[in-house]
N, C-alpha and C positions, 0 to 999 in steps of 0.2 A: 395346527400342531406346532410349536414350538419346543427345537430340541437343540443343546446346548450342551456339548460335550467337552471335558477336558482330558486332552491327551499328555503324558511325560513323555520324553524321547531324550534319550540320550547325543550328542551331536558328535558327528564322526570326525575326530580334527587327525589331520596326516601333515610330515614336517618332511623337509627335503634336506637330508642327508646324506652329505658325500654321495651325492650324485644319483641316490638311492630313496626310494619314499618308504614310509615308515607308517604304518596306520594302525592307530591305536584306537582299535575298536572293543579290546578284553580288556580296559586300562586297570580292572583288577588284578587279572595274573602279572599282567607287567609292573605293576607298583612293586610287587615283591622282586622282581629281579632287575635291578636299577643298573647294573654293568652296560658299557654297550652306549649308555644316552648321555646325551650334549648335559649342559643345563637347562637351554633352550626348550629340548623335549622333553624335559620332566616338569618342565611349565606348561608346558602345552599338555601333556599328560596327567595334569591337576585339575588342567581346566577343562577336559573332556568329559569328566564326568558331573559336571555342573545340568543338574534335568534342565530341560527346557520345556514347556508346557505348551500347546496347540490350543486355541479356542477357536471351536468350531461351530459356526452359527447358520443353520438349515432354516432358511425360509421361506416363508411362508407365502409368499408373491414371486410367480416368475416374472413382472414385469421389478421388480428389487433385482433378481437378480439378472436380470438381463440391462438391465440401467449400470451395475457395479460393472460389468462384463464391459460393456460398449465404453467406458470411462477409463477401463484399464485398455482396452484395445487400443483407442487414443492416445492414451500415456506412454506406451508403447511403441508406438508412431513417432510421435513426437521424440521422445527419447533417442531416436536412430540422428533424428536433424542435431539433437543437443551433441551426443556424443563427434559428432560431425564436427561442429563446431568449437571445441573441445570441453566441451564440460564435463569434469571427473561427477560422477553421480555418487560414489560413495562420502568422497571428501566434501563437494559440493565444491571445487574449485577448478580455475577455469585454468584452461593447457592454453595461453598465448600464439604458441607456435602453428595449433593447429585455428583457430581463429582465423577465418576467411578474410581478407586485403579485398574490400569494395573500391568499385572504380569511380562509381555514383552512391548518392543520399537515397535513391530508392532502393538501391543494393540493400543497404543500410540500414534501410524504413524494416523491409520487408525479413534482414534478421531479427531486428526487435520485436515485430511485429509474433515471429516465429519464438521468442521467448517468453514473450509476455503471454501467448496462448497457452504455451508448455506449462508457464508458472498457474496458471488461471485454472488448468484441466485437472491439474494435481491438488491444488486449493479446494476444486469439488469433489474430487475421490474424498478428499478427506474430511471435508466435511459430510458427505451421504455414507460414509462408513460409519463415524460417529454418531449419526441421527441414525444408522440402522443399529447400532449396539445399542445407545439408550430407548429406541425402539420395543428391544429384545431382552434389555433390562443387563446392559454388557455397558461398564466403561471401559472403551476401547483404550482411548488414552493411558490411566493405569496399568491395564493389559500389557499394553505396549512397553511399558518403564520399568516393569518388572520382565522384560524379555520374552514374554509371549509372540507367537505366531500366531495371525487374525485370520480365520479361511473363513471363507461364504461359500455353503452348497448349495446346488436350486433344490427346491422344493419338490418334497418325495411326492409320487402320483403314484393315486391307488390304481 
């Protein structure tokens, strides 16, 4: 059984105002009474109601999805050593500051060694999610570029 759901969600955006947060979760009622907001949050309150779609992809092998699992538990891992070393994950740029000072070349070896596996675990996430969406009859990639969210469920048992 192959099942393929598409979810809207609305995304919850909250702005920090004079010391005070602000969550525009009814950003209909609030469009009508504009008093009160920066300009800042009446951009943020534009953008709140931008849908955002879920594709949700239920499969059909627990070993898919126990292989996606065990790949994101890794990246995971790993990710805790990156952030260590400074690497911002959103920007993709690295914090100097916090960058570890090796006293030896095996010091050294064995950072690279630690990003080059990072970069290699993520390279296969991405690639065994993509061969599971065209799998599934999903490009993931488009998915993605139009701002979809990509889940994998395990597989329903009767």
């Amino acid at each position: 059984m192959i099942a393929v759901y598409m979810n809207n969600q609305y995304l919850k955006t909250s702005v920090m105002e004079n010391n005070k947060q602000t969550n525009f979760q009814n950003a209909d009622k609030m469009a009508d009474d504009p008093c009160g907001l920066s300009e800042t949050a009446r951009v943020f309150l534009s953008e709140s109601n931008i849908p955002r779609r879920s594709v949700i992809i239920t499969l059909e092998n627990k070993f898919e999805y126990n292989q996606i699992v065990e790949l994101l538990d890794s990246i995971m891992y790993q990710k805790k050593l990156m952030d260590s070393y400074g690497l911002d994950g959103i920007n993709n740029k690295w914090d100097l500051d916090k960058f570890p000072v090796t006293k030896t070349d095996t010091q050294m070896n064995g950072i690279q060694r630690d990003i080059q596996t990072y970069n290699e675990t993520v390279k296969q996430y991405n690639e065994y999610c993509i061969h599971l969406g065209l799998e599934y009859g999903i490009d993931i990639a488009s998915e993605m570029k139009k701002g979809c969210k990509i889940l994998f469920r395990p597989p329903v048992t009767s």
